[in-house]
N, C-alpha and C positions, 0 to 999 in steps of 0.2 A: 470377716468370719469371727465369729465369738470365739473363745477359746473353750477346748470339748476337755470336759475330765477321762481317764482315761482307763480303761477298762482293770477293776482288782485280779476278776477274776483270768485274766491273761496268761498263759502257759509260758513262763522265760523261758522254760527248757526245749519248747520247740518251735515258741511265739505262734502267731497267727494262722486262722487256715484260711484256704481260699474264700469260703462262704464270708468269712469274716473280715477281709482285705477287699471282695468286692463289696458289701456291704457299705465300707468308710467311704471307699470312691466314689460311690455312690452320691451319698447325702453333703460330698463334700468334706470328709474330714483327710484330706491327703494335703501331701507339702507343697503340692500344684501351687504358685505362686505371679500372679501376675501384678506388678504394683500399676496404678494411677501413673498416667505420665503427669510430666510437670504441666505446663499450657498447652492449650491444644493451637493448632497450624491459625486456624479462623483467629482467635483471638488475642494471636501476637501479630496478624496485619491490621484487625480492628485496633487495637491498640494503638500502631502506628499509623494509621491511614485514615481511618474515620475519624480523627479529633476535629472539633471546630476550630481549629487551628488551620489545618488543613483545607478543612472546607471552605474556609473563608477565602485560602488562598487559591484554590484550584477551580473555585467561582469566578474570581476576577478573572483566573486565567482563561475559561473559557468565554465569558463572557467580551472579552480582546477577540479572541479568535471569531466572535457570532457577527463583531460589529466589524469585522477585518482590520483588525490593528495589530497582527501580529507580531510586528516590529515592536510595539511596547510590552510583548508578555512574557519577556526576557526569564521575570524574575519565578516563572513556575516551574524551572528546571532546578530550582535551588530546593524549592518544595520535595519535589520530586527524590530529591537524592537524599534531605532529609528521611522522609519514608521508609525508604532502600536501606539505608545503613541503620537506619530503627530496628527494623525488620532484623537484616543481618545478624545483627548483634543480640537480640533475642532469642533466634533460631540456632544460635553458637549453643548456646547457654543452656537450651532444650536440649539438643544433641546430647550434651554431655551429661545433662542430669537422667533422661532416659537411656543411657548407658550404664548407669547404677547397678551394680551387682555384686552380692558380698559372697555369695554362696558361690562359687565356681566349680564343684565337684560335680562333674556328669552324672555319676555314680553312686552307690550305697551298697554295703550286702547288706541282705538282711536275713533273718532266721526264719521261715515260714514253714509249719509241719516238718517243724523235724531237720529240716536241709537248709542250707546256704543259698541264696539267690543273690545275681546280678541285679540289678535296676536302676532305671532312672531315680535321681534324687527328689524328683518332682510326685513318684509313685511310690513313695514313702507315705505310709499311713500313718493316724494316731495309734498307740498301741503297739506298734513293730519291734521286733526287737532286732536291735541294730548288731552288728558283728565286726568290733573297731580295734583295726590293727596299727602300728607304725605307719604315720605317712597318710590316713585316711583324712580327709575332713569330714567334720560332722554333721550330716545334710538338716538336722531337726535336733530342737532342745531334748534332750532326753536324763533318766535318770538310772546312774549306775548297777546294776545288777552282780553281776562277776568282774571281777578284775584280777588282772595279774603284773602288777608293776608297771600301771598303764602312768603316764605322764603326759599332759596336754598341754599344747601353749595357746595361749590364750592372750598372749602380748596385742595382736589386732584390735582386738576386743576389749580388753580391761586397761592396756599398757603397762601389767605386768610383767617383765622381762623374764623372770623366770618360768621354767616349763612347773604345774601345778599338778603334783599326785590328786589321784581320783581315789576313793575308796567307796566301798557297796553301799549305796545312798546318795552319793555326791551327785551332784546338778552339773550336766554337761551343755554347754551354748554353741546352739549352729555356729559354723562358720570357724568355729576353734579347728586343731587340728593336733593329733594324737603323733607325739615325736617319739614317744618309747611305749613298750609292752602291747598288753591288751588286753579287752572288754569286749563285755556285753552290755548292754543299756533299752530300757527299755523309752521310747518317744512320747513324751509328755504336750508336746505342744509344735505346730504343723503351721505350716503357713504364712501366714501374717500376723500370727501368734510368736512365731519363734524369735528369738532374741533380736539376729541377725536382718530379717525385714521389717521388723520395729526400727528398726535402725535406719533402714534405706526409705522407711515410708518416709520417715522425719526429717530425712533428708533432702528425698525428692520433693519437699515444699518448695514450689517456686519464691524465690526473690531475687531483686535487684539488689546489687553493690550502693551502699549507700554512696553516695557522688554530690559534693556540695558545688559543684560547677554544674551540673547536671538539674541540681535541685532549684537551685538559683534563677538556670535560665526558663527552666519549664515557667517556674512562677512567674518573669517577667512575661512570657508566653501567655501564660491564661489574665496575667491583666491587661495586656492589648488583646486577647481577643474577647474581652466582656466589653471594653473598650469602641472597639472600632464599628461595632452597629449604631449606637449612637453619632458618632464623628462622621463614619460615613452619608449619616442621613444629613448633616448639618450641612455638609460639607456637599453634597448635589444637592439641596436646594441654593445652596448659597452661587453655582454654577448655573444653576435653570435661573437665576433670578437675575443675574449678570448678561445672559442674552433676550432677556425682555418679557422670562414669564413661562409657564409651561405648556401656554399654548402654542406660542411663538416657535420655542424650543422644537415641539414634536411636530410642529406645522413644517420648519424648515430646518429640520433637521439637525439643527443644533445642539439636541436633547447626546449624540452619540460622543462632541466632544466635554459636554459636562460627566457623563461616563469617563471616559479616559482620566479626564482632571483625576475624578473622586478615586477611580481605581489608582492612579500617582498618589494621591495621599493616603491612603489604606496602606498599599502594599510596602511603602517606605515608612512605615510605623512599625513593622512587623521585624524584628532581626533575623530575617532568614540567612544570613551567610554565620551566623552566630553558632548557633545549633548546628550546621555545614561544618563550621570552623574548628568547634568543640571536640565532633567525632573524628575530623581528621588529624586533631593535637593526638587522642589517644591512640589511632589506629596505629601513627608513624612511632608513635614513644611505643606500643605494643611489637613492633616490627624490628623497631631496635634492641630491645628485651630479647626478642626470640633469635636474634644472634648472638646473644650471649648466653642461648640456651633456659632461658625462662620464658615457659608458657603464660599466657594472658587469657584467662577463659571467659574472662569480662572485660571489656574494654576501659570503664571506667576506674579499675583497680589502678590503674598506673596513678592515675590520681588521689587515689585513696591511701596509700603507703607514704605521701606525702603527709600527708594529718595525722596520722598515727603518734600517740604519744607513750603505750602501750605495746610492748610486745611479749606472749606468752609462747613460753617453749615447751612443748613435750620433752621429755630427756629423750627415751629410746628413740633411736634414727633419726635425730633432728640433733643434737647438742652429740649424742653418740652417734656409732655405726652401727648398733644395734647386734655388734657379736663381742665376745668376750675375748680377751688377750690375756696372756701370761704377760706378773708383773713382775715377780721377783723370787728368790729362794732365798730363809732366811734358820739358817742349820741354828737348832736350839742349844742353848749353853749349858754344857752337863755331859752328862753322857752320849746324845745325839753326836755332838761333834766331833766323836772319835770313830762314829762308824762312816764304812768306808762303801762303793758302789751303789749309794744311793741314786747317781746320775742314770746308772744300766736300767734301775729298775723303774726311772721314769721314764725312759726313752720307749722300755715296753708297756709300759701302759697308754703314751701316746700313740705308739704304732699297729695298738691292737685292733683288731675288723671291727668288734663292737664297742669303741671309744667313743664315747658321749664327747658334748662338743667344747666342756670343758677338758676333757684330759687331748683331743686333740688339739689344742689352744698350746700343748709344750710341744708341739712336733719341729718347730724353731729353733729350740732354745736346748733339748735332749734329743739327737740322733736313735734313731733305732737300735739296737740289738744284734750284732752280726747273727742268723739264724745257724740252726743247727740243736741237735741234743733231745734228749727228749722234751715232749711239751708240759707244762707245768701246771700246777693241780691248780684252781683257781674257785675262787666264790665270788662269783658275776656281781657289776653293782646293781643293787636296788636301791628304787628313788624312796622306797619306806623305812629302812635303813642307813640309806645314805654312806656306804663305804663296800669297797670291794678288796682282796685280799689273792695274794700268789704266794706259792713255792715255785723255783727252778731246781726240776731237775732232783737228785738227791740232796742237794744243797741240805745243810741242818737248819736253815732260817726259814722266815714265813714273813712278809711285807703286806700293812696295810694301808689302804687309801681311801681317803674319806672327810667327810666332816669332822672337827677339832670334837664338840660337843657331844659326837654319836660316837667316836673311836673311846672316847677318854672320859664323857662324862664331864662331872661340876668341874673337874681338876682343871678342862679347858676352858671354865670362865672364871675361874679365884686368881683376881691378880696378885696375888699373893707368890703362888708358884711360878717357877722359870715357863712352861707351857704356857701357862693361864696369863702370864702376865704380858707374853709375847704376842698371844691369841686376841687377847682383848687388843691392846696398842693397834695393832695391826686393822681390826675391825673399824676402831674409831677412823681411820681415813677413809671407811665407804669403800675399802678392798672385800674381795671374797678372800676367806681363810679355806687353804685344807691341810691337812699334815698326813707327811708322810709317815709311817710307825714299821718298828722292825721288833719281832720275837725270837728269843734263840730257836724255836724248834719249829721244825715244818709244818703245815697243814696235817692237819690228822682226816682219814677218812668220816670220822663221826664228826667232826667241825666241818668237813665240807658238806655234809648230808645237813647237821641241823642247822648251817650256817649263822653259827657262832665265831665271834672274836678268839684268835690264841692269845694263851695268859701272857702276862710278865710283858707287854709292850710296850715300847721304850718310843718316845719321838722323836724323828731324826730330822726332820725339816718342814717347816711351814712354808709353803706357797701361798702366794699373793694372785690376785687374778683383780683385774678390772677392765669397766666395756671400753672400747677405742674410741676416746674422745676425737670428733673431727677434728684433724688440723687449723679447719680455717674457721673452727668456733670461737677461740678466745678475741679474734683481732674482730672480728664480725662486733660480738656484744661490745666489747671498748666504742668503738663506731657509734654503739647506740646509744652509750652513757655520754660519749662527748655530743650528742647532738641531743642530750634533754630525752630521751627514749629512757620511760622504765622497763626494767626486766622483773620478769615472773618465772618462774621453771616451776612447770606442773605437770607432774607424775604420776603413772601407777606403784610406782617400785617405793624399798623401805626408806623414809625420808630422810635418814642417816647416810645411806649409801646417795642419794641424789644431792645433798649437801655436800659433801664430798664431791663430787662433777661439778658444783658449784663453782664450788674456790678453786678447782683446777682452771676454769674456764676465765677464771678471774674475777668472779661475783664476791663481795661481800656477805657469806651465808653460813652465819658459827654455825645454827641448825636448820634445821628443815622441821617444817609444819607438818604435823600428823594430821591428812584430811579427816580421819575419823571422827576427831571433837571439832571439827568445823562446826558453826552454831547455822541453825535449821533458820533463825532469821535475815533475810535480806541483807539489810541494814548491817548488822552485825559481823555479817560475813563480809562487805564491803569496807569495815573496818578494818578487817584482819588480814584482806590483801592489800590495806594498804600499809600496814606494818612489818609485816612479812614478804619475801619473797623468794620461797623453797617451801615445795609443798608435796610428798607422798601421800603417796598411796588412796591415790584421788581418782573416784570414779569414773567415767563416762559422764552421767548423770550432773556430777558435781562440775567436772570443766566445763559444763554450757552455765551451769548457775553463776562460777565462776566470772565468767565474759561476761555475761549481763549485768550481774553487781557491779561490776570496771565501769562499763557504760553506763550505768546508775550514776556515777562518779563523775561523766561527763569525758571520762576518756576514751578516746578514740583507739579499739582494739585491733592489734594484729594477733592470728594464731598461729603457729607450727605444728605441725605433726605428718605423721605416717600411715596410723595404725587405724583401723576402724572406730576404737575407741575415740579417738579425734576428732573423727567424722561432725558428730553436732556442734561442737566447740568452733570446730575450722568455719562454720555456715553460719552460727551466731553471730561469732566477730566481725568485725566490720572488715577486715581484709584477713581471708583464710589462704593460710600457703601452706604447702604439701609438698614432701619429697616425690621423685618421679618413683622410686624404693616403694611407695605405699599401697594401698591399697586401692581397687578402685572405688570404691564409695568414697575414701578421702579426696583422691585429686577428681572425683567427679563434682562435687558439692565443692573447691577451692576455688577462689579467684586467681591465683597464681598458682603453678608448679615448675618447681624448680626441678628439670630435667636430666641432669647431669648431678642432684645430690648436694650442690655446692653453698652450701648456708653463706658464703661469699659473695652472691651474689645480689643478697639483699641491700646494701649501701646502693649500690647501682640501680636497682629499680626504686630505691627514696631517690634518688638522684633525676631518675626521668620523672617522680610523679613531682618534681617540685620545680621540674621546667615544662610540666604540660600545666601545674595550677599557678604557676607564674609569668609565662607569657600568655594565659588563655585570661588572667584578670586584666593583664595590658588589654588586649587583644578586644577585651569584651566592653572596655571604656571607650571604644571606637565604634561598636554596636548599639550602645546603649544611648553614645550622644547624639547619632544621628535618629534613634527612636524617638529622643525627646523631643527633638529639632523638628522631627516630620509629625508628629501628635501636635506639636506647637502652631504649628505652619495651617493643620488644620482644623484646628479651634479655630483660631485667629482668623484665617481667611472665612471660616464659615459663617464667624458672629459677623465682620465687617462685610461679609456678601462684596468680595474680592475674586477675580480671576485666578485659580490656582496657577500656579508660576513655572510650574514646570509639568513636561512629558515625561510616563514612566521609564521610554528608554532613555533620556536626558538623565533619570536618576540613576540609571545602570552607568553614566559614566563615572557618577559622585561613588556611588557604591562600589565600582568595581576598581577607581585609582587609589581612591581616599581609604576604603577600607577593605574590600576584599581580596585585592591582592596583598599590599602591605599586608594585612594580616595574617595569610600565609604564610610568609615568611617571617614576623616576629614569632608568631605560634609554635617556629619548628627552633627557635634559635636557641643556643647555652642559654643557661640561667639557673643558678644555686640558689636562689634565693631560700629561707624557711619559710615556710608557711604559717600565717596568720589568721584566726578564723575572722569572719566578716568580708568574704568577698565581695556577697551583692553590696552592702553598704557603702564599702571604700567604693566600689566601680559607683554606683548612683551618685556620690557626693561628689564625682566631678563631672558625668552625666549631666544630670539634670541642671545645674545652672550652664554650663555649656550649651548644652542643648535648648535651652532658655532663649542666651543670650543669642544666638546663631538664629531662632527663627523670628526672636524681636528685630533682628539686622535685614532680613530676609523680607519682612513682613515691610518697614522703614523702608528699603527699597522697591519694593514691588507699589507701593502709595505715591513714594516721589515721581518715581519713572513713568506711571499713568499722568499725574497732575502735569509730567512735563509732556506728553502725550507721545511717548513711545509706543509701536509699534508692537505688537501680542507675542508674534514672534522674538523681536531683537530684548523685547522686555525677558522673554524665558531666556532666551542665550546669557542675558547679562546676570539673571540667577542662576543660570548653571556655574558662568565664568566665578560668581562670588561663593558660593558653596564650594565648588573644588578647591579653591585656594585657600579657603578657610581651613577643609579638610585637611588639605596636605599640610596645613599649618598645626593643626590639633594631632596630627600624625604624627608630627615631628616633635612635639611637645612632652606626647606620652611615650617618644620612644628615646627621650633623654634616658639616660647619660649616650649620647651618640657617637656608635662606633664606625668604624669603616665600612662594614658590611648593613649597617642602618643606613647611611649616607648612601652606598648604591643603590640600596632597593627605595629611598623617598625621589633621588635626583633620579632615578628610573621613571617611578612615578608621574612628577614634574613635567619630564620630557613626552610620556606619551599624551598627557594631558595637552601638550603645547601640536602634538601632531595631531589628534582628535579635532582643536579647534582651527586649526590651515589647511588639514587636505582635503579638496574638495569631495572625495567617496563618501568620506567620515564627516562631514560639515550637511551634509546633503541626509547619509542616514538619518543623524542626529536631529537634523530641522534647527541646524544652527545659524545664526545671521550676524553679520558686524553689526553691534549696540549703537554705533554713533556715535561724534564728538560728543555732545550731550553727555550722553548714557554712560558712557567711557570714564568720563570723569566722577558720576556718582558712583559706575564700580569701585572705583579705585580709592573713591573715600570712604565708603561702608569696606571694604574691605581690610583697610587698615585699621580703623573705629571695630569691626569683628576681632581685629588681631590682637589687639593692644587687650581688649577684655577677655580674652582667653588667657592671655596671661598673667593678667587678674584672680582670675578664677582659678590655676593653678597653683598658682603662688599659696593663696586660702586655702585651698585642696589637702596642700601638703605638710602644710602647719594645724589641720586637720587631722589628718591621721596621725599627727605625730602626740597628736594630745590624746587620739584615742589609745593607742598603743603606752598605755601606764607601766610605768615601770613596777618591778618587783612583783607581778601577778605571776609569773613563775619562769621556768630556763628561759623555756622559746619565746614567750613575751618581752622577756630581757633582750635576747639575740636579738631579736624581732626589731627590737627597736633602736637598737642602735646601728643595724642592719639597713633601717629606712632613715635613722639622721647621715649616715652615711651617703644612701641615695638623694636624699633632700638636697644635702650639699652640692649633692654634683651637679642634680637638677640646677642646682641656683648659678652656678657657674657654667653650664652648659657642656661641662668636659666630658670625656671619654674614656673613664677608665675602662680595666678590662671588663666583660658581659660578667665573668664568674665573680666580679664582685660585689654585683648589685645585690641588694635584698628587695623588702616588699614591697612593689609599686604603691609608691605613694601617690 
């Protein structure tokens, strides 16, 4: 809906009449609000279910099941669960985004002919004029009319922490909410117009977590499946042509096991336990998070906080707790220090019914007032003012309280004078200042009428006030600096005060950046966050600009915050975290929420995303060697028009000892390693010549074993027997440095593999045969002639990465690498130290 101007000639004094209020509903001009969900139902199962990926695989599946081979179509339940957990984790993500909701006020009065009305927030017209007391939220942008010491906070919204005086003309934002006095206002802007569903539209844009495990595997995905219509075609004719022809073939039947063959070589091209393996690394690192009280609202976020090089803090509720404390009393030199009962008369101004939330901030620290006496003449505070003022009782004195600058004028900022010079100091450390003030003579009734200052005011004590830095802020950031993580703190508040939270926190921050001269170019602005890192009084607007210049930079962002204003920031970044404190549009739009508050917790979710992206790179060099091997297998076989060597479920034994179970359990095991970008790369470059090598041995035996004139069958047994053992040899190779618990789950392995090939159930499933003395004998030389070149080819692998990973390109490329000469070494010696000390699979 456009945005409507909105009517001049509008009556404030008694707003709208009925003719007029039906009239807006009519044509649509009401706060009626429905947003666009993010994806709809249909096109997050299209997404996951219709890919030619899928389809490739769930063809072969059926097409087993047409020609009754059920027993080989093992591998379409792994399809299958892929899908499922696609789906799932989509459907999370939806959930939460159409939960989005900024405006939660049922309600509104508004002023219609003259009277006050109840209504829904939703039957808010343009034009209305609003009637906003203490405690309302404001259902529509609207613009001030009358006011009477109305104060709004707007901290959600702007992450300004202070509550903001309103006066006759000032611009009020849905969603704020009126903490003192009260107004009238008339509604400027409805709907999808208003500040607040600006907000949530921008929000509820669907996206995915960027995920470079995620990203990686998809793309080797779509190049086997541009891939495998070719191969496959190569590969049954190369089967029709091996039993005499395609006549021959569909004449006697033959044509069903050249199917099977080509289905075996398709579907073992394809990493489906990969993609399986992927989503179960994050599901279990997500499960483990959420016992320590961190929400996972995307699954591949575990992952993502791992790369992060990057982290931007909002101050309020993230680095603070977002209320104010009393910090100290500091009785002025002079005269101040000779007066006496100062304490009585702060205890009654904390104890009073209408104590704003800084004078109840001394209710700790100054005890109330034993009651009794008469009650005392008082001038209430106002936030236009800024200072409130008592007599007790007959008393001859008069006590004021208030801001240094509004009680005392210039005298409280010339540091010249004992006041001014205490007031200023004080300020510089990003404290609130107010002073207490005492006059010899009581309130006079014509000072409490015109609510003026009594003369001759003398200052008796400055108070200190600052917001409750979390506890477990300072040791958190240290955390980040020791592991190469830069810090940013980006704020609405004065960047004086947020500099000061800085250095408490333990940052390096003389000052704080004024977002206001933040420069409008790009580039420029990407300079100055990398120079700086303390930034007030920064818009909504400006924290998304923010992130994305970081990213410009090539750094990988994390965001914190709370407040509504965080909302775009937190969804930009590349991993957005949220107090469970916030709002709901910030933890609907997060990947993570920290549930419990505990900025503590974040080391520990780096800690999972760097054992879910460093055993799932192990992990994926087991996936990707047997892709090469079985793309290998069928080129190779297709151009020499060779009998493919193996049955699909014969491959379910390689798949499921060599690498789908093993990699369940590397997937889930310790592992601190840092994170190095270039996964697909490192995983390909020991991939593909492995995978090479392994189908040219494959390929080498399946030629001899005919020329010696084995048998179809004992000839696929003796490739199965040589694939597995290769397997569990390239198993054991990637899972150096070998610990005890690697050693149970390979000799686990080993053993079922040895039970697979002797009991007669499992020999009989499988269509296994003893190879013969013969055959026996070539096994067992291609299998050691496989072994010896594996580790060949890992040896190259690892003095590989170790030349990719250059030193001096910054912290983590440094860590990085000495992190992998470390593992190298162990690698070369085959030892064991502990899992936590491994770094990057090299």
């Amino acid at each position: 809906m456009t945005a409507q101007t909105h009517t001049a000639a509008t009556n404030s004094a008694t707003g709208l009449d009925d003719a007029a209020v039906a009239a807006r509903l009519a044509d649509g001009r009401s706060n009626a609000y429905q947003a666009d969900t993010s994806r709809s139902a249909w096109n997050i199962v299209r997404a996951n279910v219709f890919t030619l990926f899928n389809g490739i695989v769930f063809a072969c599946f059926f097409v087993l099941f047409l020609v009754g081979r059920w027993q080989d179509a093992l591998f379409g339940f792994a399809a299958f669960g892929n899908a499922i957990i696609g789906c799932i984790q989509e459907f999370r993500a939806k959930a939460a985004l159409d939960k989005l909701a900024l405006l939660n006020a049922p309600h509104a009065t508004v002023l219609r002919a003259g009277e006050e009305h109840d209504v829904a927030s939703a039957e808010v017209v343009l034009d209305d004029v609003l009637v906003l007391r203490a405690g309302d939220q404001i259902p529509a942008d609207a613009q001030v009319l009358t006011t009477r010491g109305m104060q709004v906070d707007e901290s959600m919204l702007t992450g300004e922490s202070d509550p903001v005086d309103k006066l006759p003309g000032d611009e009020l934002l849905s969603a704020s909410v009126v903490v003192a006095g009260e107004a009238r206002a008339q509604v400027v802007r409805v709907g999808a117009d208003s500040y607040a569903n600006r907000f949530a539209g921008e929000a509820k844009r669907f996206s995915l977590v960027s995920s470079e495990l995620r990203t990686s595997v998809d793309r080797v995905l779509r190049w086997m499946s541009w891939l495998i219509g070719p191969i496959g075609l190569l590969v049954f004719n190369a089967q029709v042509m091996v039993v005499g022809g395609y006549e021959k073939a569909f004449r006697t039947g033959a044509w069903v096991q050249a199917v099977v063959n080509t289905i075996a070589s398709l579907t073992a091209m394809i990493p489906l336990g990969l993609v399986l393996m992927t989503s179960i690394a994050f599901a279990v690192g997500a499960a483990r998070l959420a016992a320590q009280k961190v929400l996972v609202n995307e699954l591949p976020a575990v992952e993502g906080l791992a790369r992060v090089d990057v982290v931007c803090l909002d101050k309020t509720g993230t680095l603070t707790v977002g209320e104010i404390a009393f910090d100290e009393a500091h009785p002025v030199a002079g005269a101040g220090e000779a007066v006496h009962g100062w304490q009585r008369v702060l205890g009654w101004y904390a104890a009073a019914p209408e104590a704003n939330a800084t004078a109840r901030a001394l209710r700790g620290s100054f005890p109330a007032p034993a009651a009794g006496g008469t009650d005392p003449a008082t001038i209430p505070f106002s936030s236009a003012r800024k200072w409130s003022a008592v007599s007790f009782g007959e008393s001859a004195e008069s006590w004021v309280f208030g801001a240094p600058e509004m009680v005392f004028g210039d005298a409280a900022t010339d540091a010249s004078g004992e006041l001014g010079a205490l007031v200023t100091t004080l300020s510089d450390t990003g404290r609130r200042t107010l002073v207490l003030a005492r006059a010899g003579v009581a309130l006079s009734d014509a000072q409490i009428a015109a609510e003026t200052l009594p003369d001759d005011l003398v200052p008796v004590v400055v108070l200190t006030f600052r917001e409750q830095v979390r506890p477990d802020a300072a040791s958190t950031l240290a955390y980040f600096r020791e592991q190469g993580v830069g810090i940013r703190i980006i704020s609405g508040d004065n960047p004086r005060t947020v500099a000061a939270i800085a250095r408490e926190v333990g940052l390096d921050a003389a000052d704080g950046f004024d977002a206001r001269s933040l420069p409008d170019d790009d580039t420029e602005l990407a300079q100055v966050l990398e120079e700086h890192l303390v930034f007030g009084r920064v818009t909504p607007e400006q924290k998304k600009r923010m992130v994305v210049a970081l990213q410009s930079r090539g750094h990988v962002v994390a965001m914190t915050g709370d407040g509504v204003n965080d909302a775009l920031a937190i969804k930009t970044a590349d991993i957005g975290i949220a107090m469970n404190s916030g709002s709901p549009a910030t933890k609907a739009v997060a990947r993570l929420v920290l549930l419990d508050g505990q900025f503590s917790h974040l080391p520990d979710v780096v800690a999972q995303g760097r054992q879910v992206i460093a055993n799932i790179e192990r992990v994926s060099m087991l996936f990707l060697t047997k892709t090469t091997y079985a793309t290998g297998l069928a080129i190779l076989f297709g151009c020499l028009v060779m009998e493919f060597p193996f049955l699909p479920r014969q491959l379910s034994i390689t798949d499921g000892l060599t690498i789908g179970i093993p990699a369940f359990f590397l997937a889930l095991m310790p592992n601190a390693q840092r994170y190095v970008p270039g996964f697909l790369r490192r995983s390909l470059s020991f991939a593909i010549p492995a995978g090479v090598l392994i189908a040219l041995a494959l390929t080498l035996y399946a030629r001899l074993a005919t020329d010696l004139g084995v048998p179809a069958e004992q000839l696929r047994t003796g490739a199965t027997l040589i694939l597995a053992i290769v397997g569990i040899w390239v198993l054991t190779v990637l899972s150096r440095p070998v610990t005890r618990l690697k050693v149970l789950v390979i000799g686990a392995m080993f053993l079922a593999l040895v039970v697979v090939f002797t009991v007669p159930l499992a020999t009989t499933f499988f269509a296994l045969a003893d190879p013969g003395r013969d055959a026996a004998y070539l096994v067992a030389a291609i299998t050691i002639l496989t072994i010896c070149g594996i580790e060949v080819v890992r040896f190259v692998h690892t003095r590989f990465v170790l030349r990719a990973l250059t030193p001096g390109r910054d912290a983590a490329a440094t860590g990085a690498l000495a992190a992998a000469a470390a593992a190298a070494a162990a690698d070369a010696r085959n030892s064991a130290p502990p899992e936590e000390a491994t770094a990057p699979t090299a």
